[in-house]
C-alpha positions, -999 to +999 in steps of 0.1 A: +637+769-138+641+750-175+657+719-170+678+708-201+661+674-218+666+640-212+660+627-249+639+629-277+613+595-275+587+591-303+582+624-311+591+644-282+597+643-243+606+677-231+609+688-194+599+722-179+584+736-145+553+754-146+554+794-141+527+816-128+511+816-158+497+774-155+498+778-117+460+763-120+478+725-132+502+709-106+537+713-119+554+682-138+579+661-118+606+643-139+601+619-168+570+599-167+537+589-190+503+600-198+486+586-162+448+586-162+451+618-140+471+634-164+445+628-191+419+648-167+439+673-164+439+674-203+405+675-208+403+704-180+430+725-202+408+717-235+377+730-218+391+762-203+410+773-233+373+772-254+349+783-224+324+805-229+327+800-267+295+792-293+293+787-327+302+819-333+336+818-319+364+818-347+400+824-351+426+829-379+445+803-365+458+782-334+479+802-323+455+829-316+442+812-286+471+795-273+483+831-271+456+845-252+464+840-213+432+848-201+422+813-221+457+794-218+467+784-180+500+773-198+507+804-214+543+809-216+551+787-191+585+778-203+593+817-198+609+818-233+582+838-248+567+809-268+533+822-265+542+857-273+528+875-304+560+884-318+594+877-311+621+850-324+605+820-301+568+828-308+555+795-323+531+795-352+498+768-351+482+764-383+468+733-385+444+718-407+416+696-395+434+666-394+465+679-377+441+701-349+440+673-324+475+666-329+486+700-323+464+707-294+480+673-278+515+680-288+515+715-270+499+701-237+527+675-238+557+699-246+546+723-220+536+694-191+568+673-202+548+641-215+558+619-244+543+629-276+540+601-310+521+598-338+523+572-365+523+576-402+495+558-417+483+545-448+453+554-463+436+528-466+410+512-488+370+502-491+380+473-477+414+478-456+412+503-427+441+532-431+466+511-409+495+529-389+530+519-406+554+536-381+557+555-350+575+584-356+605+585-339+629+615-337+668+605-329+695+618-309+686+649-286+671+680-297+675+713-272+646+725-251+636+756-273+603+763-292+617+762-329+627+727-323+588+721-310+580+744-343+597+718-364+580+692-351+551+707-362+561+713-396+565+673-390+531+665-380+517+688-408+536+669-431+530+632-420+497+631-405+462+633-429+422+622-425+433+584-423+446+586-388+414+584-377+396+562-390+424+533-384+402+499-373+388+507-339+397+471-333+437+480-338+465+485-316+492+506-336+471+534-337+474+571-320+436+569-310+409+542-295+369+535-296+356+554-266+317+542-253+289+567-262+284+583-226+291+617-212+322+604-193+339+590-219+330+620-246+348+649-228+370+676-238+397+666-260+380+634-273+383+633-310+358+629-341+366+613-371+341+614-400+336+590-424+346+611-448+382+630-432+371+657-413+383+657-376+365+674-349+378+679-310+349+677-279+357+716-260+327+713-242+293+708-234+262+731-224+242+715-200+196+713-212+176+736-194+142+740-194+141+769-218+170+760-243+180+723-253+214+715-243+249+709-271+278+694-277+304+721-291+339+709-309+361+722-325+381+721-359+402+735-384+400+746-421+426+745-446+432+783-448+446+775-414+410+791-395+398+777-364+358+775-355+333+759-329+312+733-345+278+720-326+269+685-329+244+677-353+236+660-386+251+689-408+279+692-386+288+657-380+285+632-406+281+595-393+276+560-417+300+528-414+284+523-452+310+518-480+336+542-466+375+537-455+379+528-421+361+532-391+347+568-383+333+573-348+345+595-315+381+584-305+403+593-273+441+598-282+457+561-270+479+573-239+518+567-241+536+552-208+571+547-202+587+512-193+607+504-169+637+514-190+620+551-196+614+544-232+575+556-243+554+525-253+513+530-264+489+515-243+472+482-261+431+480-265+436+458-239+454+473-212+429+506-214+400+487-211+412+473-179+418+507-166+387+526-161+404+556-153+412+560-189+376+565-201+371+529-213+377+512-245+345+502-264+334+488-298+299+502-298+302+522-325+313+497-351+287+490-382+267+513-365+238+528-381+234+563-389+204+563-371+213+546-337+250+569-333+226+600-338+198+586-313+226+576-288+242+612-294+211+635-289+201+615-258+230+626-238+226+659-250+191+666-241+186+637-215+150+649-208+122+652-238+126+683-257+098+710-265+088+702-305+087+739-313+123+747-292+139+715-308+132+733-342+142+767-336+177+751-320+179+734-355+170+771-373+199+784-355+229+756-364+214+758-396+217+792-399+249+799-382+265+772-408+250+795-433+268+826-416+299+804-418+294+795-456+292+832-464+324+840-452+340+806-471+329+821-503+340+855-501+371+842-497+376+823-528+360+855-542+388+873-528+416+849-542+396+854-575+395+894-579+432+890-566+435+869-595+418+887-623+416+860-652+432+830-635+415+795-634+416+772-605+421+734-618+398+713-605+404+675-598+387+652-615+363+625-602+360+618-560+393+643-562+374+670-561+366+663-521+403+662-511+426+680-531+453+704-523+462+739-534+436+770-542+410+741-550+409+729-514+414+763-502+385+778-519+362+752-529+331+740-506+321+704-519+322+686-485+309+721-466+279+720-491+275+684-488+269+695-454+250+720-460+224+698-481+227+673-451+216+703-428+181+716-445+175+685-451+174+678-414+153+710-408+129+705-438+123+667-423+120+675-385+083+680-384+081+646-397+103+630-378+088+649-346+052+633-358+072+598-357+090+604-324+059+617-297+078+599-275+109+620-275+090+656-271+070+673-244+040+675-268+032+635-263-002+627-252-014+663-253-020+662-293-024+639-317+010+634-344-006+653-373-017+683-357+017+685-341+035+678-377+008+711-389+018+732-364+058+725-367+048+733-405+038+767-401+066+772-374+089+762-402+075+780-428+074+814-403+112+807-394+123+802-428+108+836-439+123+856-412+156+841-408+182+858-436+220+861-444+235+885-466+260+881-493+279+908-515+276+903-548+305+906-575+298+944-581+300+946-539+262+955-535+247+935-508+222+906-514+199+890-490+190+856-491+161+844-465+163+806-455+132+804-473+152+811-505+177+789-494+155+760-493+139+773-532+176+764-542+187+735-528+190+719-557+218+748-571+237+742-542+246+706-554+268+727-580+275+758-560+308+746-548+332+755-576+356+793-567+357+795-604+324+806-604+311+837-595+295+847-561+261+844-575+263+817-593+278+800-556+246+808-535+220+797-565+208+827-581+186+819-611+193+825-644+181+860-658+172+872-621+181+907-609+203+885-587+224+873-610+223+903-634+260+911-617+278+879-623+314+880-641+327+846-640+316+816-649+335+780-641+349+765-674+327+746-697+346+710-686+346+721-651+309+722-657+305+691-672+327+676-640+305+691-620+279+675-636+289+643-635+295+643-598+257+659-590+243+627-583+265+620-554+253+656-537+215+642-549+222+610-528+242+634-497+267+605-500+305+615-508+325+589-526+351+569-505 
């Protein structure tokens, strides 16, 4: 049965029983905090809502999957149809990537009757950390009913951005903490935060075999509201503590207890790290390199040395499935554009262009294709870095490094010719573009990110080709010469602060 609530804490506290439908989690009993148990359980309901999924698993939005039972064990389990496709209490979940962890925590909490907070936070500078200001507190009492939680979305949406997570890890008014770089700590529903503002969530992990080296698979959100699994590697996740804002690094949401009064207080760095049943609190990650956080990374993914050839092709694939990915980003801003006929996108000027709002961020594709650069790079490099590494693939001691570096060169160059992704062009006639050709154009791609331009012109077609012999757009002239002036940072793969 619904019990009416208590109060409204920090965000939210609602109370509810669990129906059929979340029969798989005990049921809550009365007021209380996020206990270490608890925050198993949450990693539990992370992981079974996104099992079985791979980089290929999308969604329009949230929502989608929250209303699927067969995913959700808490579908519907205040019996007010909340989860329902239609209907006046169906809640809508479109978050952006920043708000995705938030939302995903929020529901947990509204449907297990835990405290929910967040704090609005400043952005911070080069050199001050985005610091949190206030912990948003809701007052008086607010009836048990999903608009209200809708409207506390709308509040999250509104309050919470990129600099949440990248407060100092060192910090104590913040909604998340440093976690250690081991497989306990990094579970479902831990958190990454990018240099740069993009925010990830851990959903799960797929053990190595001997055939197939193992991942890491997270999810986030776009701005058009979208929902995708992400694997864990360089052109997925971007790592450097090198002249950015705040701290980037894998997080765990800080976990909210109530005093002896029943008012919700956060958990200091110290308290959790005296808890192990929290996960651990851990500074390992700060001014780390680039180099060590990937190391540290890969090692717990594949634990045992990886086939040289195998370790290639699983870098062929994320390559090529973020390729897959960046087809359907750029037929959507083509969309917006033929919806459009003769309207102009403004673009921002300067570092804006990486986090603006409106059609620009909707449609554009700077940080995807600084990404993307990030990504061949890693694949062009690996034989190299293979050659380097003996050590860390089955081939050492059986050849020497530079007939190992030859053969992953041919491999490469085989893959690269056989792997392809199609576009439609402006006229609607399909293109197809090997990875091969992808690699020809690198170059275009470090101006390939502007909607104003037309599909062609977006995946690098040269001038007077066949390929580009459709083309009917073409950015304005000072959009050009914006673009221009920001090449160098896609030349570098750096993305100013």
């Amino acid at each position: 049965m619904l019990q009416q609530p208590r109060r409204i804490l920090c965000g939210l506290i609602l109370i509810a029983s669990a129906s059929a439908a979340a029969a798989a989690l005990p049921a809550p009993e009365g007021l209380r905090g996020w206990s270490a148990a608890e925050e198993r359980l949450y990693a539990s309901w992370i992981e079974t809502l996104f099992a079985g999924t791979d980089e290929r698993s999308s969604w329009k939005a949230l929502h989608e999957v929250l209303r699927d039972p067969a995913r959700n064990p808490l579908h519907n389990s205040l019996g007010l149809g909340e989860d329902d496709a239609h209907g006046p209490n169906a809640v809508v979940m479109t978050p952006d990537c920043a708000d995705n962890p938030y939302f995903l925590r929020a529901y947990y909490a509204w449907k297990r009757g835990l405290p929910f907070g967040y704090h609005e936070t400043s952005w911070g500078t080069q050199e001050s950390a985005p610091r949190g200001l206030r912990w948003q507190a809701e007052a008086g009492t607010v009836a048990l009913h999903p608009r209200a939680f809708g409207r506390l979305m709308n509040l999250v949406k509104n309050k919470v951005h990129a600099g949440n997570g990248r407060t100092a890890l060192r910090a104590d008014a913040t909604d998340y903490y440093p976690v250690p770089l081991n497989r306990e700590a990094l579970k479902p529903g831990t958190v990454y935060a990018d240099p740069y503002g993009h925010t990830l969530v851990i959903v799960r992990w797929v053990p190595q075999t001997k055939k197939s080296p193992g991942q890491m698979l997270a999810v986030d959100a776009q701005p058009d509201g979208t929902i995708g699994i992400k694997r864990f590697w360089k052109g997925n996740f971007l790592f450097t503590t090198d002249n950015v804002v705040g701290e980037p690094g894998f997080k765990a949401f800080r976990p909210i207890v109530l005093d002896e009064g029943g008012r919700p207080r956060l958990l200091t760095n110290r308290e959790i790290a005296a808890d192990p049943g929290y996960g651990g609190f851990s500074l390992e990650q700060e001014n780390m390199t680039g180099e060590a956080f990937y190391a540290a990374i890969e090692r717990l993914i594949n634990p045992e040395p990886l086939d040289a050839a195998a370790a290639l092709e699983d870098l062929f694939r994320a390559l090529h499935e973020q390729l897959i990915v960046r087809v359907g980003s750029v037929a959507n801003g083509e969309a917006y554009m033929k919806a459009h006929p003769g309207a102009v996108i403004p673009m921002p000027s300067a570092k804006a262009v990486f986090q603006a709002l409106g059609p620009w961020e909707d449609f554009s594709t700077p940080n995807r294709d600084l990404r993307l650069l990030i990504a061949i790079d890693t694949v062009l490099e690996f034989p190299d870095k293979a050659a380097r590494n003996p050590k860390a693939y089955e081939m050492a001691g059986r050849r020497r490094p530079e007939d190992v570096r030859r053969e992953l060169d041919r491999l490469l160059e085989k893959r690269a010719a056989e792997l392809s992704i199609t576009y439609h062009r402006s006229d609607g006639s399909p293109w197809v573009l090997t990875l091969q050709d992808v690699f020809r154009r690198k170059e275009a791609f470090e101006m390939s990110y502007n909607p104003n331009d037309s599909v062609e012109v977006r995946w690098g077609a040269p001038e007077r080709s066949d390929e580009i012999s459709t083309a009917r757009r073409r950015a304005p002239g000072l959009q050009i010469e914006k673009m221009k002036a920001l090449r160098e940072w896609f030349r570098k793969r750096l993305r100013p602060s």
